[in-house]
C-alpha positions as CSV (number, residue, x, y, z in Angstrom):
1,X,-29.3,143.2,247.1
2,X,-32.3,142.1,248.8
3,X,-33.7,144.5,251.8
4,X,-33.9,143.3,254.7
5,X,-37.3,144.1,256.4
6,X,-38.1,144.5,260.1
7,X,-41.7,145.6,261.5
8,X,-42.0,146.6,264.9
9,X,-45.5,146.1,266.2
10,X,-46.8,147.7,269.1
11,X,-48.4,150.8,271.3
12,X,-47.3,154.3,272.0
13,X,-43.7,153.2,273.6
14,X,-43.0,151.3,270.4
15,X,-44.8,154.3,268.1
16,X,-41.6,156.6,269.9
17,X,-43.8,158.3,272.7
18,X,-41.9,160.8,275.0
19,X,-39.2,160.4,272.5
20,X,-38.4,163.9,271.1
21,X,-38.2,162.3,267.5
22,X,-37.7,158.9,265.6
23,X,-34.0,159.0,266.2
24,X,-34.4,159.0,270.2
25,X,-37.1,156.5,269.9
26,X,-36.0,152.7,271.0
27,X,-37.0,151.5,267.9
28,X,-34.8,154.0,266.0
29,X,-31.9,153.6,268.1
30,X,-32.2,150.3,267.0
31,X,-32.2,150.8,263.4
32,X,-28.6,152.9,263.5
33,X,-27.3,149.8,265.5
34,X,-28.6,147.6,263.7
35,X,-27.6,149.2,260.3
36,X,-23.5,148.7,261.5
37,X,-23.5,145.1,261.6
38,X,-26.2,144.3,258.8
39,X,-24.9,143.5,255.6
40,X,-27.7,144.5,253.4
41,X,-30.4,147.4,253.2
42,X,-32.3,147.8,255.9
43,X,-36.1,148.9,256.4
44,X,-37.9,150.0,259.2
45,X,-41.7,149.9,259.6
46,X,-42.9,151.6,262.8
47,X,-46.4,150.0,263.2
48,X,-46.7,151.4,266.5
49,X,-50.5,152.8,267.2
50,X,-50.8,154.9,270.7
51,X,-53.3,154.1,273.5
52,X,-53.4,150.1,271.8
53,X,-54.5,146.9,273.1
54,X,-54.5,143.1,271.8
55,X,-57.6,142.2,270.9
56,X,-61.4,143.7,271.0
57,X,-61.8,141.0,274.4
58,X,-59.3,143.7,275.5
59,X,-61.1,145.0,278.7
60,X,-62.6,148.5,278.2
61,X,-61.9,147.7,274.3
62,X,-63.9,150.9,273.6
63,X,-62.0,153.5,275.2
64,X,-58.6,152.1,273.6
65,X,-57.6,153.2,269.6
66,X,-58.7,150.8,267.2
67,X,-58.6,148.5,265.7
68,X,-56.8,146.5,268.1
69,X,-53.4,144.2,267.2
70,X,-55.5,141.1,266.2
71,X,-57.4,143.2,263.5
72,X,-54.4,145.1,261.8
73,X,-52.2,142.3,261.8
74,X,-52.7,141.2,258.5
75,X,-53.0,144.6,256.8
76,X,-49.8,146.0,259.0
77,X,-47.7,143.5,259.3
78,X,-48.2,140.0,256.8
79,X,-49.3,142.1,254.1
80,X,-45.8,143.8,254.4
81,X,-44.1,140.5,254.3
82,X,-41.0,141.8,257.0
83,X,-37.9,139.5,257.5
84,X,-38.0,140.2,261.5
85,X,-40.7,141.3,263.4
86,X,-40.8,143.1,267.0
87,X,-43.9,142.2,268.7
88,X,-44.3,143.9,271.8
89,X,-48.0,144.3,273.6
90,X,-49.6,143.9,277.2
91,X,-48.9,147.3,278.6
92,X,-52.1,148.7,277.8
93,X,-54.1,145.1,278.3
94,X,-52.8,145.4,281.7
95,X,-53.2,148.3,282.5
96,X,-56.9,148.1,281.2
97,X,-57.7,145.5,283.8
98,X,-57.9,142.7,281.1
99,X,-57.5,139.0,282.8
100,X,-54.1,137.8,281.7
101,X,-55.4,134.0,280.1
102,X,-57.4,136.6,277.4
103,X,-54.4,137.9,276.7
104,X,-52.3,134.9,276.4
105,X,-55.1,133.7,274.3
106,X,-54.7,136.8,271.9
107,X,-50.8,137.1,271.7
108,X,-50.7,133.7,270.7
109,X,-53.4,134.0,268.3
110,X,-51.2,136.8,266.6
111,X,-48.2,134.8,267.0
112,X,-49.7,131.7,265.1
113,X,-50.7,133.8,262.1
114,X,-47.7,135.3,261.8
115,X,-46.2,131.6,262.0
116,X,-48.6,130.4,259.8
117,X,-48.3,133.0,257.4
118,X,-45.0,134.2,257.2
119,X,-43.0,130.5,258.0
120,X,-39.6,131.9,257.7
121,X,-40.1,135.2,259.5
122,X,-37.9,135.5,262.4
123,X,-40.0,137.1,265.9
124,X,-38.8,138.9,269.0
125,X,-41.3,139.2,271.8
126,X,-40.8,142.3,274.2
127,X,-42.2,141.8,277.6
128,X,-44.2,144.1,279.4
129,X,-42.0,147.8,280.2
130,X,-41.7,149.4,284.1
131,X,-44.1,152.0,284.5
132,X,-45.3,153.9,287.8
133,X,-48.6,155.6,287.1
134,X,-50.6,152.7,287.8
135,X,-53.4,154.9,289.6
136,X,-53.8,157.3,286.7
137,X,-55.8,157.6,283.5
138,X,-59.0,155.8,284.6
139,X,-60.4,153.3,283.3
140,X,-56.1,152.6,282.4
141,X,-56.0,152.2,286.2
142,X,-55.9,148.5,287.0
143,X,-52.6,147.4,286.3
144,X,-49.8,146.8,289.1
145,X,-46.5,145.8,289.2
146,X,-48.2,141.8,290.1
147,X,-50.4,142.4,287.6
148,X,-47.4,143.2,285.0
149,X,-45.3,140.2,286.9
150,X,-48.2,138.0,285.3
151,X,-48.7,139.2,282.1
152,X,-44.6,138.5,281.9
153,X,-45.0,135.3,283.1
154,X,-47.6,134.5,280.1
155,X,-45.3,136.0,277.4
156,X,-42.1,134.3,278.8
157,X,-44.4,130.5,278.7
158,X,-45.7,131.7,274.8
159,X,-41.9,132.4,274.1
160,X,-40.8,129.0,275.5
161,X,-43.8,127.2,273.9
162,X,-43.3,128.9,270.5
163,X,-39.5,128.6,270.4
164,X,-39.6,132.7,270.2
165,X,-36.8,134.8,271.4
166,X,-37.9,137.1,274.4
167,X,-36.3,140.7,274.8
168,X,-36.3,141.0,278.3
169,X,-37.1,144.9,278.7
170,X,-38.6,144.3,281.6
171,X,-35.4,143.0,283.8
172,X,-33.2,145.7,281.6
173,X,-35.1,147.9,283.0
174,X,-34.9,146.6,286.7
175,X,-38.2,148.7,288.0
176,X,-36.1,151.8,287.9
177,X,-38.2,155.0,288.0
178,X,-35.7,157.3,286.5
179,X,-36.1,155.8,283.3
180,X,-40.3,156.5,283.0
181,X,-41.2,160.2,281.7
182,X,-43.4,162.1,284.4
183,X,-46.4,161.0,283.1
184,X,-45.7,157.7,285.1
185,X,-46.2,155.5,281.7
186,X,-44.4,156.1,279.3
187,X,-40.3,155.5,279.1
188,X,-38.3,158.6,278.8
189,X,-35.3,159.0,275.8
190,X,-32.7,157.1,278.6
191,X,-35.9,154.2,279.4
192,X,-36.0,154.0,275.0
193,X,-32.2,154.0,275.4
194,X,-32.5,150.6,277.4
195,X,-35.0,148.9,275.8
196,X,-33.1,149.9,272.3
197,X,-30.2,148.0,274.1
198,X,-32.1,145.2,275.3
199,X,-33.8,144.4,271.7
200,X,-30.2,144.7,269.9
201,X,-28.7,142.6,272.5
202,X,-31.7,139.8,272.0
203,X,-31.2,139.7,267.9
204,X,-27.4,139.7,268.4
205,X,-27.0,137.0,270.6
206,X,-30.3,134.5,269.8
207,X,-30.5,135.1,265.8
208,X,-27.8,135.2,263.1
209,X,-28.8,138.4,261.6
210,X,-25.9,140.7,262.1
211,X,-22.4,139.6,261.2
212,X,-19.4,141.4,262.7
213,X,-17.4,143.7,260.9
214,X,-13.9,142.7,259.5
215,X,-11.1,144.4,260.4
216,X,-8.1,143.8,258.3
């Protein structure tokens, strides 16, 4: 039986930061939900990189880890050939300062050659996640919650445009302080919890992936 391959691609939230391991992390929450109503094998590629940004236009490109989204993204993800992938950036690139039409300009970029390259792969884009510690970390100090409003604005008009699903972490999360870890950026294990939730909801509801099970 054919396995059936899901990549999530992001920063340090997605790489399981302030998770105490993999198994508190939203994107391995996910996998044990998923893994109930999924009638095949299932692999998991965390292609989460801490402290990463879209592009190298990324604003302050040289204090971020590289190499950004846009350069990986063949060897990480279309290389891999993945069934589903999980595409979730902007936090950093906001909080960076980086204006929000480069942005746009990148995610789509990344979203085309994922289109272009992997026509039947099905993608979830995850908008950007509640965080507090706007004012710390220079030069990662020139976000804001408008800022963050915009940057979800631009990935909600690429998931319309692009006929994309959109994992609404942001709402889920509903600007909720007790779910960010104290150092004001990063969710804590209850924040992972929700946006786990959120991503399981989005593929249950908007793709035909998982099939319920039959009780007889």
């Amino acid at each position: 039986m054919k396995t059936f391959k899901i990549i999530g691609f992001g920063d340090s939230i997605t790489l399981g930061a302030k998770a105490r391991n993999y198994e508190y992390s939203w994107l391995g929450i996910l996998e044990k939900q998923i893994q109930l109503f999924l009638n095949q094998p299932l692999e998991m590629i965390n292609a989460g990189v801490g402290d990463n940004t879209i592009s190298t236009r990324t604003t302050n490109y040289q204090e971020s880890t590289k190499p950004s989204a846009l350069e990986r993204v063949e060897k990480d993800i279309i290389h891999k050939k993945p069934d589903m992938i999980l595409v979730s950036w902007g936090l950093n690139d906001m909080r960076f300062g980086t204006p929000v039409e480069i942005f746009k300009q990148d995610l789509e970029e990344i979203i085309l050659q994922l289109n272009s390259h992997l026509p039947n792969v099905t993608l979830i884009l995850l908008n950007v996640y509640h965080m507090t510690g706007f004012n710390r970390y220079p030069p990662r100090d020139q976000g804001s919650l408008k800022f963050t409003e915009l940057y979800n604005q631009a990935i909600e008009e690429l998931a319309i445009q692009h006929n994309i699903s959109l994992a609404d972490v942001w709402k889920s999360m509903a600007c909720k302080n007790h779910l960010i870890h104290q150092d004001g950026v990063h969710a804590n294990e209850l924040g992972h919890r929700i946006i786990a939730n959120t991503v399981f909801n989005t593929i249950a509801t908007r793709t035909d992936v998982l099939q319920p099970n039959v009780i007889v």
